[in-house]
C-alpha atoms as one frame of an Amber mdcrd trajectory, in Angstrom:
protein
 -96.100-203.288  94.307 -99.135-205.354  92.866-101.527-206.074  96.050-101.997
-210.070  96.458-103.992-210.816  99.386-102.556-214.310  99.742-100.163-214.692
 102.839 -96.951-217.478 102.118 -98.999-219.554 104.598-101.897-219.713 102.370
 -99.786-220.581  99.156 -98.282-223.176 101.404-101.777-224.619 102.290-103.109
-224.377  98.290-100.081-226.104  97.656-100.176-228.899 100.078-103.672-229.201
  98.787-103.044-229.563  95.177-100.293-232.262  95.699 -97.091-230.330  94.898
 -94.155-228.810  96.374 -93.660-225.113  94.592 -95.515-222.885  92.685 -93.070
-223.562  89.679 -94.006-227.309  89.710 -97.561-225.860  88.183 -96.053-224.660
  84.748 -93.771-228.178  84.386 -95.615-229.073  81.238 -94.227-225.827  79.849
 -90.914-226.537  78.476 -88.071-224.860  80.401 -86.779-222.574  76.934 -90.042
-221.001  76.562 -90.014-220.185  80.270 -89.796-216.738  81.505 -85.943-216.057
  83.137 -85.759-212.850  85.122 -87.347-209.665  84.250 -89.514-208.481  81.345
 -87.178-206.388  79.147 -89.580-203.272  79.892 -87.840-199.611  79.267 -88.076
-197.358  82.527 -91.798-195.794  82.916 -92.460-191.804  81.755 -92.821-189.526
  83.525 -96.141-188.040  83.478 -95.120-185.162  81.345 -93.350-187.006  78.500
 -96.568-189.761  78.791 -98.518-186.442  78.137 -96.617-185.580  75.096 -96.660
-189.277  73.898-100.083-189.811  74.064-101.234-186.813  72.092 -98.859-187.820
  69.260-100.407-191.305  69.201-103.981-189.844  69.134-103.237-186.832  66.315
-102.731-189.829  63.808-106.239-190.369  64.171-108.611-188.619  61.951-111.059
-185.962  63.088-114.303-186.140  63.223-114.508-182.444  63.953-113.607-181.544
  60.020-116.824-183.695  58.794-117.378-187.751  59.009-119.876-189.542  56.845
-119.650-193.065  58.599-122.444-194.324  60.161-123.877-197.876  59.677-124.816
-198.614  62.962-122.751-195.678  65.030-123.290-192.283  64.490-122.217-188.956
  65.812-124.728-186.843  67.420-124.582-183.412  69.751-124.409-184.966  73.526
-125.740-182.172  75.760-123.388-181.231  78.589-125.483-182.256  81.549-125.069
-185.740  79.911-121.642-185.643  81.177-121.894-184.254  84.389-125.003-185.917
  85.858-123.330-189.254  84.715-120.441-188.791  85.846-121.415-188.130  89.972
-119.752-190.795  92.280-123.137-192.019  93.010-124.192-193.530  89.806-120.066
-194.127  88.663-119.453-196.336  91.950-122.617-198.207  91.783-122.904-201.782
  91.005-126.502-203.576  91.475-129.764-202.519  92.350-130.538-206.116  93.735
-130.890-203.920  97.398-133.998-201.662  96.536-133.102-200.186 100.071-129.455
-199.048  99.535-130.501-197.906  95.431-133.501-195.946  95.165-131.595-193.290
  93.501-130.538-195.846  90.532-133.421-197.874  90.224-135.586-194.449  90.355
-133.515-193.229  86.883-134.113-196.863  85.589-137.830-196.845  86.359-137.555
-193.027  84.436-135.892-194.675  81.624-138.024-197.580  80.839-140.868-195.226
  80.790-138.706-193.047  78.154-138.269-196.193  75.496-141.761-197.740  76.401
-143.115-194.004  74.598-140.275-194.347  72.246-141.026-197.325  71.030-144.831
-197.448  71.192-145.023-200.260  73.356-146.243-201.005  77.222-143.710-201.599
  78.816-139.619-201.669  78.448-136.534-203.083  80.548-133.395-201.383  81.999
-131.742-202.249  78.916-129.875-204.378  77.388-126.018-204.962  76.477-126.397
-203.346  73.246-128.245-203.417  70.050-127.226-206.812  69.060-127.684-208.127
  71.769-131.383-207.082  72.026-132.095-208.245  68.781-131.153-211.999  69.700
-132.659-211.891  72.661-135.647-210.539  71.276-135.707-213.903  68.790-135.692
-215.830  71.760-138.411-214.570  73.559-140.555-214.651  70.444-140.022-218.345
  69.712-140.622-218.935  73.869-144.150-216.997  72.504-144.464-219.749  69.976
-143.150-222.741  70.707-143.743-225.144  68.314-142.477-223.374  65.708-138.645
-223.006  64.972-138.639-221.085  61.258-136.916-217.926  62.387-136.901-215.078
  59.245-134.466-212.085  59.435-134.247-209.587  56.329-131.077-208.964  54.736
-131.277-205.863  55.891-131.090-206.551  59.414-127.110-204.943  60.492-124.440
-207.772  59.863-123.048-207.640  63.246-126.551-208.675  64.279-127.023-211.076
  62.130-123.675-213.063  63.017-124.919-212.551  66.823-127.940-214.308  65.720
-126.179-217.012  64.019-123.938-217.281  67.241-126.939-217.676  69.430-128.896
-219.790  67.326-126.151-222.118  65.869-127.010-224.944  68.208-130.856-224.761
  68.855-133.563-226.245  66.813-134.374-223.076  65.226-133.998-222.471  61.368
-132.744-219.202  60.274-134.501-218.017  57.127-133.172-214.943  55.140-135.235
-212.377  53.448-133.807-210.928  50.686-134.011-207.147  49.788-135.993-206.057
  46.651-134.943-203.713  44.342-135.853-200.567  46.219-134.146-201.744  49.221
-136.825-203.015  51.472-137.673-206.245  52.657-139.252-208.952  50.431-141.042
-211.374  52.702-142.800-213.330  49.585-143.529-217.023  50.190-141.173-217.050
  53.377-144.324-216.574  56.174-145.631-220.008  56.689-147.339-222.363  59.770
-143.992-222.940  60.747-142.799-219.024  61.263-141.806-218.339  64.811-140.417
-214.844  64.228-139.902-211.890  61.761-137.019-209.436  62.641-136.285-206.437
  60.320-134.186-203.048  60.966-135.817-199.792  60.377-133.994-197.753  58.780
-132.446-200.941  57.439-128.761-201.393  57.312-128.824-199.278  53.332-130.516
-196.366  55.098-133.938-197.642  53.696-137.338-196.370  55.289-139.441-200.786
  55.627-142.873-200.889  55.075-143.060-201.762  59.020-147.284-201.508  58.537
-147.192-204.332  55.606-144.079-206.321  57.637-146.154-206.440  61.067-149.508
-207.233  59.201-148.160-210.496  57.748-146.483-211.509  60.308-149.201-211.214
  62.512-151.653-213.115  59.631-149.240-215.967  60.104-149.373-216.202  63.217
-145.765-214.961  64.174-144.178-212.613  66.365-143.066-209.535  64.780-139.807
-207.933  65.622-138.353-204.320  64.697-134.646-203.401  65.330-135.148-199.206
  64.724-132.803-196.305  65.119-133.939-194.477  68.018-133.089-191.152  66.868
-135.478-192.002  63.911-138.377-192.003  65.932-138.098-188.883  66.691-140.215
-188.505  63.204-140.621-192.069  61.823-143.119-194.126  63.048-142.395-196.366
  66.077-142.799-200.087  66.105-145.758-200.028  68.275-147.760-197.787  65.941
-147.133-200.182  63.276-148.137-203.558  65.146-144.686-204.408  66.392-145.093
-207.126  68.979-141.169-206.379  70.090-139.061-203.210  69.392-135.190-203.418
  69.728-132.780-200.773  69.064-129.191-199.960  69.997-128.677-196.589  71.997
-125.628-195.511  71.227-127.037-192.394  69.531-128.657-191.210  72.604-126.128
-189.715  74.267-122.603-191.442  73.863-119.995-190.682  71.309-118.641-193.066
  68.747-115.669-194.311  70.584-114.517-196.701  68.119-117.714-198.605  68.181
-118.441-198.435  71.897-119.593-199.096  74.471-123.470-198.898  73.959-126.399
-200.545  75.471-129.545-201.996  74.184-133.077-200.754  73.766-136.040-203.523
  74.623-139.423-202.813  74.894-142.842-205.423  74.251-146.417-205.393  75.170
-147.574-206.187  78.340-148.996-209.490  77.845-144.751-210.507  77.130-143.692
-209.250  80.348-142.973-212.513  81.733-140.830-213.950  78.453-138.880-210.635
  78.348-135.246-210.819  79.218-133.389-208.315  81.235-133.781-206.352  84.528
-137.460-204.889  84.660-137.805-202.080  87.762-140.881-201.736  89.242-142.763
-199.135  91.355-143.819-200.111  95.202-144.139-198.706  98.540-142.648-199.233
 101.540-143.481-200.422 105.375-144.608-197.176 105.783-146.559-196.079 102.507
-143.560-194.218 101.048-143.227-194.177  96.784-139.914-196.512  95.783-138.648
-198.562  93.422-137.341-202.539  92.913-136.169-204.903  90.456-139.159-206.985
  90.056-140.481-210.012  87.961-137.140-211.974  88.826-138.635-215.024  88.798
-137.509-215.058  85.323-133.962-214.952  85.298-131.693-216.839  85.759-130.147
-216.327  89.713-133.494-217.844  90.530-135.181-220.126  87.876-131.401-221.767
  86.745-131.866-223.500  83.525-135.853-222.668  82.911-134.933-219.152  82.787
-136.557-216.614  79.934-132.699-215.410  79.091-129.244-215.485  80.566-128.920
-212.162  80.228-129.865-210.674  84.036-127.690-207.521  83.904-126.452-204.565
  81.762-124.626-201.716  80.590-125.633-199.386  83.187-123.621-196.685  83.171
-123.953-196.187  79.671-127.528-196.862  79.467-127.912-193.941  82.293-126.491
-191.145  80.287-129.339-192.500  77.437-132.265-191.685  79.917-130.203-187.831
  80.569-129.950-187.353  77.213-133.473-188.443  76.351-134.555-186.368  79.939
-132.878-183.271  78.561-133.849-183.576  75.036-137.781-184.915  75.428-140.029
-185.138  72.406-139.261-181.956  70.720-135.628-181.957  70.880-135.805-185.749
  69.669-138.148-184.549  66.885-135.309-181.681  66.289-132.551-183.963  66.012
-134.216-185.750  63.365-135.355-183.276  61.232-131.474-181.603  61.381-130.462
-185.464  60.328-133.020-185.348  57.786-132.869-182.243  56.330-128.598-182.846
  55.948-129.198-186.139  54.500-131.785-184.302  51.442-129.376-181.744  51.155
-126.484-183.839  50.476-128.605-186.634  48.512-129.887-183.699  45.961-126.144
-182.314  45.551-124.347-185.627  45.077-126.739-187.456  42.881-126.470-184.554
  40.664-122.773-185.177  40.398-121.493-187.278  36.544-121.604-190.693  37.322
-122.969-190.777  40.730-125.905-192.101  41.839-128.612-193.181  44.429-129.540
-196.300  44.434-132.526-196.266  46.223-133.644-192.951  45.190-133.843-189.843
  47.026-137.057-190.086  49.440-136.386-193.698  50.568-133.767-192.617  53.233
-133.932-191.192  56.878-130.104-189.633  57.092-128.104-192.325  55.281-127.886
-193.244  51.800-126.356-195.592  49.368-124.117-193.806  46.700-122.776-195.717
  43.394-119.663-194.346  42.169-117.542-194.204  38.964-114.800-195.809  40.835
-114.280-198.255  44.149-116.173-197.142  47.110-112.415-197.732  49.016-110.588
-195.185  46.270-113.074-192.729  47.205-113.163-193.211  50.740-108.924-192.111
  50.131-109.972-188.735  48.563-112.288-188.149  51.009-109.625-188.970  53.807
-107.190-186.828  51.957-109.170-183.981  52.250-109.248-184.184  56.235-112.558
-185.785  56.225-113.896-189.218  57.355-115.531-191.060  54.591-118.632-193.761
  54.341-118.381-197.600  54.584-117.394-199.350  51.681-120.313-201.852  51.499
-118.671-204.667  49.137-118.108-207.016  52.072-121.273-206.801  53.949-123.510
-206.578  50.242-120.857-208.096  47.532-124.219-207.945  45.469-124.136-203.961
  45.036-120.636-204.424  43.971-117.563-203.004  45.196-118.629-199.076  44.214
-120.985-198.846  46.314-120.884-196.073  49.327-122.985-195.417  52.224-122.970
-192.078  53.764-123.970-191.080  57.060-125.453-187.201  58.034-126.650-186.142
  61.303-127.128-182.729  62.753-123.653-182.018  63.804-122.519-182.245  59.858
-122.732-178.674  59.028-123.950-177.501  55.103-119.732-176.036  54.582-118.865
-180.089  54.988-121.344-181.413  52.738-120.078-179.165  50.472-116.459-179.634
  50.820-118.078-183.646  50.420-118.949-182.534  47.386-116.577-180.639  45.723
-114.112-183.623  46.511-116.716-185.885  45.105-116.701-183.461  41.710-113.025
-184.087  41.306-113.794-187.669  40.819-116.381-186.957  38.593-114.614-184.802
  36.201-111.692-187.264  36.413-113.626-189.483  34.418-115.961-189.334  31.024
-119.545-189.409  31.180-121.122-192.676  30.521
């Protein structure tokens, strides 16, 4: 039986004050036909055993992404280290809701004051919150806070290559405010063109590294114009990148973004995830999000609170830097185990594995009749845009047919590259027998059709 805490006297009193006699005498404006009569026509449940049995045939439909999968764009697979798992999964961190008592959640806000000082060192900046709802999110958010920086500007410019599910969260955001949104279009390498879009008016730049094609931006030439007129400069990156690329701050980033999903969570159909945010010091105070801070007690002891709250918006209402005063938690937790567990040299690792696949695989397809790179082979981190003799979709069936998952067919996020256009994904978990087997499926194609 469902619990409902409400007693027939308390109906009665709801009731009495609404005006009416009977619950039913709520739903009169529904005509009587369409009205519910009796019970739902629900078969008797399973037992456990046959729900068992049912389940697994459901989920065997599903494709594998044990036998190789080449889809990235945004969510990738990567090795998540069994303490991950475990740590996150103890009753203390799983039950827990808020850390708004520092004196009942030392043990949470101490891993949150751990991870902010994780994705400050990531990201080469000063300081970083206890994340955000996920990459998208961050991005936005980021936007905001950069034209609260300058606020008599409202000429917002986002590069093409910026992910497509941020860029509609962006448009969401924005579609009411004052602020223009200015598109940068991508040259013919790939990377951002920002010519004759930085102007007096320019609020904010925000570009993805590697961009959405797997393209390596010029973030050094991006930050330096930005900064010469006068904006704030924003960089969306890939955190397992970083691990060998370098990080926003390095390259003058006033704000680095990211989405985390890479750092320790699986795929899952596209989530969940949680955000990265990190800015300089001077931004603290425009920066959205929870920020924890160290302290001591009455007595001199080491702890830990949420701090700078004067910013959101529980306590300044409507003049508050974001609406955003909470997060993905539990998810962002297993990204400061997994970063814990890994540390620099296992981050470095995991990139050079990504890399190293991603050469491998560029060099054998590329050498394949009709196939090609379109951005060349050293422009990429671990994904790549492949043209093919045929529809990126018709390929993505041979490749499915084999028992592998294939790329993303790119013609309805870039119509411009056409509708042959594939990107492929490579991390270290794809292993040198499934690039082949990539490959050889790939060469069936090829010999399909004459050479141009």
């Amino acid at each position: 039986m469902p619990f409902i805490q409400n007693t027939d006297s308390d109906r009665a009193e709801m009731l009495a004050a609404i005006g009416v006699q009977k619950v039913e005498d709520l739903f009169e404006q529904i005509p009587a036909e369409l009205r519910l009569k009796g019970s739902l026509p629900i078969d008797a449940g399973l037992s456990e055993n046959e729900l068992r049995a049912e389940v697994a045939e459901l989920a065997s439909w599903n494709s594998s992404m044990e036998k190789g999968c080449f889809l990235g764009a945004g969510m990738y697979r990567h090795f998540i280290p069994t303490v991950v798992d475990s740590l996150q999964s103890r009753h203390e961190f799983v039950t827990a809701y808020t850390p708004y008592q520092p004196e009942g959640s030392q043990g949470t806000l101490t891993v949150f004051f751990e991870f902010q000082t994780m994705v400050a060192e990531l990201m080469g900046m000063e300081i970083a919150n206890a994340s955000m709802y996920d990459g998208c999110s961050a991005a936005t958010e980021a936007v905001i806070m950069a034209c609260n920086l300058v606020r008599k500007r409202k000429k917002v410019v986002v590069s093409r290559g910026v992910h497509p599910h941020t860029r509609r969260t962006l448009e969401t955001y924005l579609r009411w405010s004052e602020l223009e949104v200015v598109e940068a279009p991508l040259g013919s390498d790939g990377t951002t063109n920002l010519e004759g879009l930085l102007d007096d008016q320019t609020c904010s730049v925000l570009v993805q590294n590697p961009n959405t094609l797997g393209v390596i931006e010029d973030l050094d030439g991006i930050a330096a114009k930005t900064k010469e007129a006068g904006g704030i400069s924003i960089c969306s990156c890939y955190p397992t990148s970083l691990g060998i690329l370098k990080s926003p701050g390095e390259a003058g980033f006033d704000i680095a973004v990211g989405d985390g999903q890479c750092l320790g969570t699986a795929p899952a159909f596209g989530g969940p995830s949680f955000g990265l945010f990190a800015c300089a010091q001077k931004h603290v105070r425009k920066m959205p999000g929870r920020i924890v801070g160290e302290t001591v007690d009455s007595q001199g002891r080491r702890g830990f609170a949420l701090t700078f709250q004067a910013r959101e918006q529980h306590i300044r209402r409507e003049k508050a830097s974001s609406n955003i005063c909470t997060n993905n938690a539990l998810i962002a937790l297993r990204g400061a185990i997994y970063m814990a567990a890994a540390g620099p040299d296992g981050l470095a690792e995991v990139a050079n594995h990504s890399l190293a696949k991603a050469q491998y695989a560029s060099k054998a397809l590329s050498s394949l009749a009709n196939f090609e790179l379109i951005f060349g082979e050293s422009s990429h981190f671990n994904e790549f845009v492949l043209r093919c003799p045929i529809p990126a979709a018709e390929v993505n069936r041979a490749i499915d047919s084999s028992g592998m998952i294939g790329g993303l067919d790119l013609s309805s996020w870039y119509p411009e590259l056409g509708d042959n256009a594939l990107l492929l994904a490579f991390t270290e978990l794809t292993t040198r027998e499934q690039i082949d087997r990539l490959v050889s499926t790939l060469s069936n194609i090829a010999t399909a059709i004459p050479v141009a």
